[in-house]
Each structure stands twice: as structure tokens, then as C-alpha cells.
C-alpha positions as CSV (number, residue, x, y, z in Angstrom):
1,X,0.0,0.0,0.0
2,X,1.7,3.4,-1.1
3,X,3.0,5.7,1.2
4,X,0.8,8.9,2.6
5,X,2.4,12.4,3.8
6,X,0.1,14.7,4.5
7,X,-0.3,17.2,7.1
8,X,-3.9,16.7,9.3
9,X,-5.0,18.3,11.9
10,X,-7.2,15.8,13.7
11,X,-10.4,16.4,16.3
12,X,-10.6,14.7,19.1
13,X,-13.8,15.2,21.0
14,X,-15.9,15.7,24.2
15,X,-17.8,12.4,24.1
16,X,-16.1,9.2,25.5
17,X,-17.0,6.9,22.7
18,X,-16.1,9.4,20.3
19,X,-12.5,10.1,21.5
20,X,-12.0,5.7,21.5
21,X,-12.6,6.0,18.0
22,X,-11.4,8.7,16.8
23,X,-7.6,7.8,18.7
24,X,-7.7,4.8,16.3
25,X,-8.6,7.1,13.3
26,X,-5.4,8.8,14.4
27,X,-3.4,5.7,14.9
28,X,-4.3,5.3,11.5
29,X,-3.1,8.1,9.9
30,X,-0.2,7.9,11.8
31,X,0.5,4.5,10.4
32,X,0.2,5.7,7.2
33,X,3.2,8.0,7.8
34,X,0.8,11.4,7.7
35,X,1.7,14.5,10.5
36,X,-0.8,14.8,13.2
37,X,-1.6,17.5,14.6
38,X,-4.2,17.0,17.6
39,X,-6.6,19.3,19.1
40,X,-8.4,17.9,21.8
41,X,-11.7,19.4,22.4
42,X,-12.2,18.5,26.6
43,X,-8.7,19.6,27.4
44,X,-7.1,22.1,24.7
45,X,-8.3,26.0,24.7
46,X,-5.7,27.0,21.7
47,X,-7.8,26.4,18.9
48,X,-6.8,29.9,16.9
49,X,-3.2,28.7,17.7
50,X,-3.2,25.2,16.0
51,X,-5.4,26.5,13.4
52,X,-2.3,29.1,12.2
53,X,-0.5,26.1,10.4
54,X,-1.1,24.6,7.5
55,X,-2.9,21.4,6.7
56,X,-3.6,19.4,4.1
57,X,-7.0,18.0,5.9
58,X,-8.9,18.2,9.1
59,X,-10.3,15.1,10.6
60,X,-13.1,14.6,13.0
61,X,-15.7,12.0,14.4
62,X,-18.8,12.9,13.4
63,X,-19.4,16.4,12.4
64,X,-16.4,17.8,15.0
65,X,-14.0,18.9,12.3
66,X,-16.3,19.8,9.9
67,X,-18.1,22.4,12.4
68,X,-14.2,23.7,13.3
69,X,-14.0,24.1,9.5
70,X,-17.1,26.1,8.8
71,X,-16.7,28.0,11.9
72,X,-13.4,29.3,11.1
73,X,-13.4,29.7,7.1
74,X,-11.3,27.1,6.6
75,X,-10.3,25.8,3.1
76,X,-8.8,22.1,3.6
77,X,-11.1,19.4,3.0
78,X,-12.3,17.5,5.9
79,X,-12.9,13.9,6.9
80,X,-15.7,13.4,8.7
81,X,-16.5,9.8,10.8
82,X,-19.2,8.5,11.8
83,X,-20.4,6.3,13.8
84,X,-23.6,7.9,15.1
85,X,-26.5,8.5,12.8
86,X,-25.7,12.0,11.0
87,X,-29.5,13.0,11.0
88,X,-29.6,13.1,14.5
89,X,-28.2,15.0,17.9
90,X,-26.4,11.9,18.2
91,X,-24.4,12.9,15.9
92,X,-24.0,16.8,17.4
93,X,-26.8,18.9,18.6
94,X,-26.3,21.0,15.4
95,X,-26.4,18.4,12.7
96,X,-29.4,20.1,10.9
97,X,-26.7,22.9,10.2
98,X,-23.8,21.7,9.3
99,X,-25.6,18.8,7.5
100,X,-25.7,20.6,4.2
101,X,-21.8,20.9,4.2
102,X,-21.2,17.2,3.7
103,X,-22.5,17.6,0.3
104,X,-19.4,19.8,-0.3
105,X,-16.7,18.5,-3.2
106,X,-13.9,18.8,-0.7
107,X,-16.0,17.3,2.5
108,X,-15.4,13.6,3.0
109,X,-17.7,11.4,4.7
110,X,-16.9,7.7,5.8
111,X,-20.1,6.2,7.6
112,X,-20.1,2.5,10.1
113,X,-23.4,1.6,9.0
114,X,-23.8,-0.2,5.6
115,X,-27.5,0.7,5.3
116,X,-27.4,3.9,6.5
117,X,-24.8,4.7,4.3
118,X,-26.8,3.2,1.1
119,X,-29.6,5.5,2.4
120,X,-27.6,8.9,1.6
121,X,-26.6,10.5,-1.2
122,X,-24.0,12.8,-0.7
123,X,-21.0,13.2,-3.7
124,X,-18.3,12.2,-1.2
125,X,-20.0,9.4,1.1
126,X,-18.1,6.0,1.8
127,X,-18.8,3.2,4.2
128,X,-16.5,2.0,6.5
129,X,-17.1,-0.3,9.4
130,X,-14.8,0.3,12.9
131,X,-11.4,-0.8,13.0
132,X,-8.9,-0.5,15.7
133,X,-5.0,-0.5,16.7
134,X,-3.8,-3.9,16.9
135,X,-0.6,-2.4,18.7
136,X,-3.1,-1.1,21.6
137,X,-6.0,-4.1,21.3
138,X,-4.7,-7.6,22.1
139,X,-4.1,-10.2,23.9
140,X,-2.4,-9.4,27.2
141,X,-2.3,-13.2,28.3
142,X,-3.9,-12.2,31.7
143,X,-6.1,-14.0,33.5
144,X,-9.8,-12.6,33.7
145,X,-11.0,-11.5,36.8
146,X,-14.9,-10.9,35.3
147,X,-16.7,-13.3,33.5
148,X,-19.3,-11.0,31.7
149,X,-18.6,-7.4,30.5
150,X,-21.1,-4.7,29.5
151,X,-20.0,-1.1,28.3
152,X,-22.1,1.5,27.4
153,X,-25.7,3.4,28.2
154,X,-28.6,1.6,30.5
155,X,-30.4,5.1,29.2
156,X,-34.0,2.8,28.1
157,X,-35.9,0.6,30.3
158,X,-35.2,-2.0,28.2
159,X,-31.4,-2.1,28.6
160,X,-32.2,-1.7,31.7
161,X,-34.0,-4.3,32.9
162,X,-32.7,-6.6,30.5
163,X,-29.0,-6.1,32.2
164,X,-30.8,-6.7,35.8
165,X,-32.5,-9.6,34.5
166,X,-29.0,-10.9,33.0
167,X,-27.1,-10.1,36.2
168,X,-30.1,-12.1,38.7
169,X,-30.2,-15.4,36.1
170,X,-26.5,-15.9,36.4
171,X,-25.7,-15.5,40.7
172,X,-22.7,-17.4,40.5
173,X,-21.0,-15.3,37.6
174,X,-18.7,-12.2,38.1
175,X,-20.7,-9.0,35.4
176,X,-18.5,-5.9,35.3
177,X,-20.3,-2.2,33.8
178,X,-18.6,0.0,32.6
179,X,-20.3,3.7,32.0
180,X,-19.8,7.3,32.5
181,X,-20.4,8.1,36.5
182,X,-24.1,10.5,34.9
183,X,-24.9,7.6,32.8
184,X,-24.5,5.6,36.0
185,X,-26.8,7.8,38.8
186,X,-28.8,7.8,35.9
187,X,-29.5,3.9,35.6
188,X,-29.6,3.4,39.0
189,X,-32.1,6.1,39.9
190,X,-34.6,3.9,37.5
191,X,-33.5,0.5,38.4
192,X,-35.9,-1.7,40.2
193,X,-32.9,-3.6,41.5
194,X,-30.2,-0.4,42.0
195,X,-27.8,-2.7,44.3
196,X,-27.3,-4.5,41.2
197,X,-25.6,-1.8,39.7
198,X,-24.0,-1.0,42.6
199,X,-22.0,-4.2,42.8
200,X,-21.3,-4.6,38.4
201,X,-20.4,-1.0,38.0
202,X,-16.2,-0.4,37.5
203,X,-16.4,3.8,36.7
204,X,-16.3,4.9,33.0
205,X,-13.3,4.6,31.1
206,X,-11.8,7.1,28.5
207,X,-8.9,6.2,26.7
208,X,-7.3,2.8,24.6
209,X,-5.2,1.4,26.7
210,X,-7.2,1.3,29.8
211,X,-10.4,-0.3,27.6
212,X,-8.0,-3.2,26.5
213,X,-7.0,-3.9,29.9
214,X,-10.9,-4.0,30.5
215,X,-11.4,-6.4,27.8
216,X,-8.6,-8.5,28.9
217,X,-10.1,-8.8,32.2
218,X,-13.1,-10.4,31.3
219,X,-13.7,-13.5,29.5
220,X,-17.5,-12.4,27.6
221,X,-18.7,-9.3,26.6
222,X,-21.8,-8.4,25.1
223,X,-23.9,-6.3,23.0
224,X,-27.0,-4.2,22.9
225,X,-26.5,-2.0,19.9
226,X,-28.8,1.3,20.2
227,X,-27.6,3.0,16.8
228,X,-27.5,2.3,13.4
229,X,-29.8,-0.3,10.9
230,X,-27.2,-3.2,10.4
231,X,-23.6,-2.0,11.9
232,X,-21.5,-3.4,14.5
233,X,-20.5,-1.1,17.4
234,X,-16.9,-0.4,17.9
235,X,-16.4,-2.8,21.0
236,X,-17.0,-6.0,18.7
237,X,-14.0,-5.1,17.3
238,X,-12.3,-4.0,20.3
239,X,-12.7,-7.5,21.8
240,X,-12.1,-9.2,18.5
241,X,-8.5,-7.8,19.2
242,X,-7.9,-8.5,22.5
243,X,-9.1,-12.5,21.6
244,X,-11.5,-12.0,23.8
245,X,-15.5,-13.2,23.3
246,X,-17.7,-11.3,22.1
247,X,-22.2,-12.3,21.8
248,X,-23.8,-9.7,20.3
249,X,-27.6,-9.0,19.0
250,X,-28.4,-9.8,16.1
251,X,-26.9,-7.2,13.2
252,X,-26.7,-7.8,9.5
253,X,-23.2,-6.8,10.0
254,X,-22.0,-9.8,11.5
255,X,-21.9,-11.2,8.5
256,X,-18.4,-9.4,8.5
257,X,-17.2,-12.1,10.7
258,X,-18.1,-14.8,8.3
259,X,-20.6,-16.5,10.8
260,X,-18.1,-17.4,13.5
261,X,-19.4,-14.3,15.8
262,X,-22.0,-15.7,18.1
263,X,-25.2,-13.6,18.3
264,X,-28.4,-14.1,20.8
265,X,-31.7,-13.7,20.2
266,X,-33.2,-13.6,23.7
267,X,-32.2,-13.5,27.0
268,X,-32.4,-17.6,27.8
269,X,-30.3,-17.9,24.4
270,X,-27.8,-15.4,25.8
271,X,-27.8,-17.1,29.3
272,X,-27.6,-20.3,27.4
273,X,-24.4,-19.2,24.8
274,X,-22.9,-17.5,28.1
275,X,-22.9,-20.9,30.0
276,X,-22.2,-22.7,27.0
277,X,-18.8,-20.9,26.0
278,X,-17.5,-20.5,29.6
279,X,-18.0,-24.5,30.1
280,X,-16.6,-25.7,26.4
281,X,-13.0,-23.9,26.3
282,X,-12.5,-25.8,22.8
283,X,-15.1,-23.9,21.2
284,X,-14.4,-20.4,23.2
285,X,-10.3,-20.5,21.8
286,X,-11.6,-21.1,18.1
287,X,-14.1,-18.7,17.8
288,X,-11.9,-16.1,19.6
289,X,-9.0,-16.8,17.3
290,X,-11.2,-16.7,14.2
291,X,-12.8,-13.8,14.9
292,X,-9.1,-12.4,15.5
293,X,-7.6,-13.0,12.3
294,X,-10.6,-11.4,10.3
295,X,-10.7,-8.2,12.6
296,X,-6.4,-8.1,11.9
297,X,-7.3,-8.6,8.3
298,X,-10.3,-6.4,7.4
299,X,-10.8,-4.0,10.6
300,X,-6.9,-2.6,11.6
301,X,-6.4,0.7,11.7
302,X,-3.6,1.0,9.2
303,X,-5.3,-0.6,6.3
304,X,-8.7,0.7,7.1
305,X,-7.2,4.2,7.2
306,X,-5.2,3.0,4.4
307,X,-7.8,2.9,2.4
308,X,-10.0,6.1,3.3
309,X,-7.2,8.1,2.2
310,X,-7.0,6.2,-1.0
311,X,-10.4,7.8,-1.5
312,X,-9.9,11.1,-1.1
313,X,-8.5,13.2,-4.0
């Protein structure tokens, strides 16, 4: 794959999930031997500074960069990620305005959903499921301390109750939660069972490294996608990495994983595929080391970036 050397100035955002993936959008472009210039949104207050050099692109998850472009006047062309809906405040409570811009020649826009992204029409839209640094996600070879891992939002009753319901069903299993410390009070405010939460919840991470070493620790994690018509969330491919086992919901997406990704449909077929895997270790190292090679092949961060930049003129 040939060689890249640009200059990017690259966005890293407020929201938690958003600064995972962008870091392995910048491991990528830093893989592909491009100059990175970071400005990160929670911590940096130097924007007219960084913004005095010269780039060849700005970068951003979801419509980040692209508002620091408009904003300011700026004349690169962006890259724009995402991997929340872009009609929606998911996506930025101003998506309605900056919307219009993605139709720009010199805007770029890479989506994670395959439907979603066959549902727009705008002259520079691409899909491109997650990826992540291989150097960063992997295998540790440390012993899990959790059985079950959940990460992310109890925010609808459903999750909600389905997680409580998950938690009660299997007494004798060890169920780490992972979520930011709002997202938490939140959750537990509603729960009918708050001492639940109490005893699965481990704080909110925020940064690579400290997510693998969450992964690592536990033996199962699963899904309950909230975004999106058919994609796969970013933490499938995180614990793809880390050889770690991933059960999702059902997504057409999984398809990516050629059928070796276990999925439930229920909560006595996600009990049953919990037991099931735990028990037969056989069948747990195959399906972990299967779904490892075809996340290193399709869904790193240097090819995957690799190949966005390959698309943009």
C-alpha cells in the first residue's frame, strides 16, 4: 500500500465513545506516515493557535471537524466519521446545520453503518465499518478476573431491565459495567434492583489502553447496539483484538465475521451461549482466534485508514 504524507489536523472530541474511536482514526493516519496535529476538544483552549498552520486535511468524528471548518473559514477538505447517525443530535446537537456541508466536493464522509450509508446521497459518502489498533488491542495473556462485560448506556428501560435480569439469572457469575459516572446515577435512579448496579459497576473509562485492559479482564462481553440499521458497534472489534468473546444482537453486519461471531436472540439464548462458552474452552479459543484473524485482516487501523485516504482526491 503506497505511502501517505500529509499534514492533518485531527479532532478529538468531548464524548467518550467518540474520543475511542477517533484515537484509532489517528493511529491510522499515523501508520500511514501522515503528520498529526491534535486538538483535543475536553482539554485544549488553543484552537486559533493550531489552526495558524497549514494542513492538508482536518479530521473529526462525526461532524467535529467539519463544524471547526465552517466556523473558522477554513479551506482544507475535511474527513468526517461516523459512527452515530448524522441525522440526528447523536451525531451533534447541530447536525441540521452543518448537515448541508457534507454535500461539499472537498467534505469527506466515511459512515459505520452499511445501510445507512446506502440510504444517503452525498457526492463524497463511503462506508466503513470500525477498526482498531492492533498495537493497543490484544491479547495481554492475563487471566480474567470478570466473566461477563457490559460497556455503554442503560439510558432505556429495556437495557435496563434486560441487564438486571441478566445479572439475577446468572448469581454465580462475576458481570463488570462500565459507564460514565451521569450515565450511572442515571440507571440506577430507575433501576428496580439499584444494588445491582452498585455491585457490576467499575467507573467509565476514557482512553485505549485502559479499555483493553478491561477487555482483557473479562472473559465475555456483550452487546446491545442502540444505533445504526445493520452495523457493529466499535467494542466487537475491540474484543475481536484482544481475543477476547464477544455475543452480540443480532446485526446484519455480522456477516463481517463470516458466521463465527456468536449472536443471541433472547435472554435464555444469551444465558444459554454465556454458559455454553464459559464450560466448552474448545469452542471459546476457536471462535476467539477466528474472529481475531478477520478483525487483523479487514478491521486494523492502518489498512482501514489506508484505504479512506485512497479515496480522497
Amino acid at each position: 500500500m503506497r505511502k501517505h504524507t500529509k499534514n492533518l489536523l485531527a479532532i478529538l472530541p468531548v464524548s467518550i465513545g467518540g474520543r475511542l474511536t477517533t484515537s484509532s482514526l489517528i493511529s491510522g493516519f499515523v501508520q500511514n506516515d501522515c503528520n498529526v496535529t491534535v486538538y483535543d476538544e475536553l482539554f485544549d483552549n488553543n484552537l486559533s493557535e493550531v489552526l495558524n498552520k497549514n494542513y492538508d486535511y482536518i479530521a473529526g468524528y462525526d461532524f467535529s471537524g467539519l463544524k471547526i471548518k465552517i466556523d473558522n473559514g477554513l479551506t482544507m477538505p475535511s474527513i468526517n466519521y461516523f459512527s452515530d447517525d448524522i441525522r440526528s443530535t447523536t451525531s451533534g446537537k447541530e447536525w441540521a446545520k452543518y448537515l448541508p456541508f457534507l454535500n461539499d466536493e472537498d467534505n469527506y464522509t466515511f459512515y459505520w453503518d452499511k445501510q445507512l450509508t446506502d440510504c444517503e446521497n452525498f457526492k463524497n459518502i463511503h462506508y466503513l465499518p470500525h477498526f482498531v489498533n492492533f498495537d493497543i488491542y490484544k491479547d495481554m495473556g492475563t487471566e480474567p478476573e470478570f466473566d461477563i462485560m457490559f460497556a455503554g448506556r442503560l439510558d432505556t428501560d429495556y437495557r435496563l431491565s434486560f441487564f438486571e435480569e441478566l445479572v439475577m439469572k446468572l448469581p454465580s457469575l462475576k458481570v463488570a459495567w462500565y459507564a460514565i459516572d451521569r450515565h450511572y446515577k442515571d440507571a440506577r435512579n430507575r433501576a428496580q434492583y439499584p444494588e445491582i448496579l452498585d455491585l457490576c459497576y467499575m467507573g467509565f473509562i476514557d482512553n485505549e489502553l485502559d479499555m483493553a485492559k478491561a477487555i482483557n479482564n473479562t472473559k465475555i462481553a456483550f452487546n446491545m447496539h442502540s444505533q445504526g440499521l445493520s452495523s457493529l458497534n466499535y467494542r466487537t472489534f475491540q474484543t475481536a483484538a484482544c481475543k477476547r468473546l464477544m455475543i452480540s444482537d443480532y446485526r446484519d453486519e455480522l456477516s463481517l465475521f463470516e458466521g463465527y461471531m456468536p449472536y443471541y436472540e433472547d435472554m435464555t439464548d444469551l444465558i444459554f451461549k454465556i454458559e455454553n462458552y464459559l464450560e466448552d474452552k474448545d469452542a471459546y479459543n476457536m471462535i476467539t482466534e477466528k474472529c481475531y484473524q478477520i478483525a487483523y485482516q479487514g478491521h486494523n487501523s492502518k489498512d482501514s485508514v489506508g484505504y479512506l485516504l485512497s479515496l480522497i482526491k
